[in-house]
C-alpha positions in Angstrom: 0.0 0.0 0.0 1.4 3.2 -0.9 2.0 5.7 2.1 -0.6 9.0 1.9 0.8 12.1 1.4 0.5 14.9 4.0 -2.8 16.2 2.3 -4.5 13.3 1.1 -4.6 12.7 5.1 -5.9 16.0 6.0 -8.8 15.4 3.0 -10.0 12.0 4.4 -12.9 13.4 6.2 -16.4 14.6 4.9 -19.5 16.3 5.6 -22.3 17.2 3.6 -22.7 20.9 3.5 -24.3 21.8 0.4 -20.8 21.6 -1.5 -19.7 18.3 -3.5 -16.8 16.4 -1.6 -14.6 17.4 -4.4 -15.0 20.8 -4.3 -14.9 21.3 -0.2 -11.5 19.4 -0.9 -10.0 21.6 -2.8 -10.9 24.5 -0.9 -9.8 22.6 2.6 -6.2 22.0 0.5 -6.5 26.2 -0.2 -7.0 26.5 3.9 -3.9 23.9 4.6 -1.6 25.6 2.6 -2.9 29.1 4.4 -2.6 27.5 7.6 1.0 26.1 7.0 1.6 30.2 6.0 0.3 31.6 8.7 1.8 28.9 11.3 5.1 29.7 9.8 4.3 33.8 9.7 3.7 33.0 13.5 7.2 31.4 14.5 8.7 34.1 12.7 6.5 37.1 14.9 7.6 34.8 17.8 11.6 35.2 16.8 11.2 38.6 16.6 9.4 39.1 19.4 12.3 36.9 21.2 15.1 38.5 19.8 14.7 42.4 18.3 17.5 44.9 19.9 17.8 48.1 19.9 17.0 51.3 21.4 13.2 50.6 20.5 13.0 47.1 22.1 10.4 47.5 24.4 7.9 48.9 21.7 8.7 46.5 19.5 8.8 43.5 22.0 5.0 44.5 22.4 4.4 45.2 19.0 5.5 42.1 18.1 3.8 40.0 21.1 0.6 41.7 20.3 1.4 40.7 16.3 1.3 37.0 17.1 -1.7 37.2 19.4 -3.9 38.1 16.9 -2.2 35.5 14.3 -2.7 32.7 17.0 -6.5 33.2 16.7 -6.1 33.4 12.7 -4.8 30.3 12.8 -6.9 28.4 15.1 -9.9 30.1 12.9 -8.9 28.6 10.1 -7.7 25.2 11.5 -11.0 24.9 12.8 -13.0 26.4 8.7 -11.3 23.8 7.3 -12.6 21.1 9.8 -16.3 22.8 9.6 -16.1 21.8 5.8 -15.1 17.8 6.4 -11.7 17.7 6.7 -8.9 17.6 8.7 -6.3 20.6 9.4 -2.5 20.0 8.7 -1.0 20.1 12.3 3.1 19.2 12.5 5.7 21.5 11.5 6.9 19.1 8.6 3.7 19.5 6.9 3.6 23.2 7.5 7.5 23.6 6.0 6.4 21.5 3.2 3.1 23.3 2.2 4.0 26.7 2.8 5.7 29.4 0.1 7.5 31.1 3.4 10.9 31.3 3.9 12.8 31.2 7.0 15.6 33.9 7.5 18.5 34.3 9.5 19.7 37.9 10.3 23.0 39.0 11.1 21.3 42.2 13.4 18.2 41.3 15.0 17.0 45.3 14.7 13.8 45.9 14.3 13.3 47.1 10.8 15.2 43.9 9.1 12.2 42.0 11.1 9.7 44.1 10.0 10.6 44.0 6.6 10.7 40.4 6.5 7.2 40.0 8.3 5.8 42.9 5.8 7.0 40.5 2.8 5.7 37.7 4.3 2.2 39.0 5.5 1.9 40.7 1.5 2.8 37.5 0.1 -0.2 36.3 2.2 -2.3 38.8 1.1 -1.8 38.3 -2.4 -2.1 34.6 -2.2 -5.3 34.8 -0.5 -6.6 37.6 -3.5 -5.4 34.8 -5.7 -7.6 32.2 -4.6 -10.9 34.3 -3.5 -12.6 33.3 -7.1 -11.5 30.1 -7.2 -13.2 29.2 -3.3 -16.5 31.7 -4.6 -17.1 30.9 -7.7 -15.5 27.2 -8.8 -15.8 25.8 -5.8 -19.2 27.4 -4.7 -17.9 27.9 -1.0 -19.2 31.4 -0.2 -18.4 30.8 3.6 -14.6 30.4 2.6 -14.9 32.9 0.6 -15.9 35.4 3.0 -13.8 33.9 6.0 -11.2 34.0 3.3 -11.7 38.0 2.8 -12.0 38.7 6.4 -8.1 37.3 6.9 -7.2 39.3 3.9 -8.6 42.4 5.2 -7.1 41.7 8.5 -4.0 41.6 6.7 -4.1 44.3 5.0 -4.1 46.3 8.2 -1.3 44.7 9.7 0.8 45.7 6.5 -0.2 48.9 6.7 0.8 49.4 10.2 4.5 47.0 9.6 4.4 49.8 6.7 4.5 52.8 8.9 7.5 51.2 10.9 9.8 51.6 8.2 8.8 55.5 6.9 
């Protein structure tokens, strides 16, 4: 018997929703690879948060702290959408390296702007992914709850970028 790969496991469950079983899978493989983003968006906040120096630690310290508060809730959210559709959330960091399009970065300073730049690329790469995929969960897929759960991160987002933005002027 061949072994199952990572998301063929997280697509073995079902419900019945209104939406065919092939089309809730391809949207809960859409959420997995978000999730997998956003976990990895969160260990990086956590780094920073751990590690920035400079003369505006402490703001940054919270900043940051208060950055991967509100991801930990994104994440949960959408661990939990893409069980509410039938399936089952990715959940180990192997799965989340392999699904993601992150990358993880090593810094020679730890100073506040490199993190924020890195965490501003990471959140807009996000952003646009999620843009990407908002007609393909609407329209092909006829999921308009993942659809607008989907905007709701996005706009979330958004703001966050905004704000990493600001940082760096």
């Amino acid at each position: 018997m061949e072994e199952t790969t990572v998301l063929e496991r997280a697509l073995a469950s079902s419900s019945d929703i209104g939406i065919k079983e092939k089309d809730t899978q391809a949207v809960a493989t859409i959420l997995n690879k978000l999730l997998a983003d956003e976990h990895v968006l969160y260990v990086k906040i956590r780094n920073a948060h751990w590690n920035v120096e400079g003369p505006d630690f402490h703001a940054q310290h919270l900043f940051f702290e208060g950055l991967y508060g509100e991801l930990a809730e994104t994440i949960d959210d959408i661990a939990e959408r893409v069980r509410s559709i039938g399936h089952y959330a990715v959940g180990t960091m192997k799965e989340f390296l392999k699904l993601t399009q992150l990358t993880e970065m090593r810094y020679q300073k730890n100073d506040s702007q490199g993190f924020i730049k890195e965490l501003l690329s990471d959140y807009e790469a996000i952003i646009i992914h999620i843009r990407e995929q908002l007609e393909t969960v609407g329209e092909k897929h006829k999921d308009a709850g993942t659809e607008d759960f989907l905007v709701g991160i996005m706009e979330a987002h958004e703001k966050t970028a905004w704000m990493l933005r600001a940082h760096l002027r």
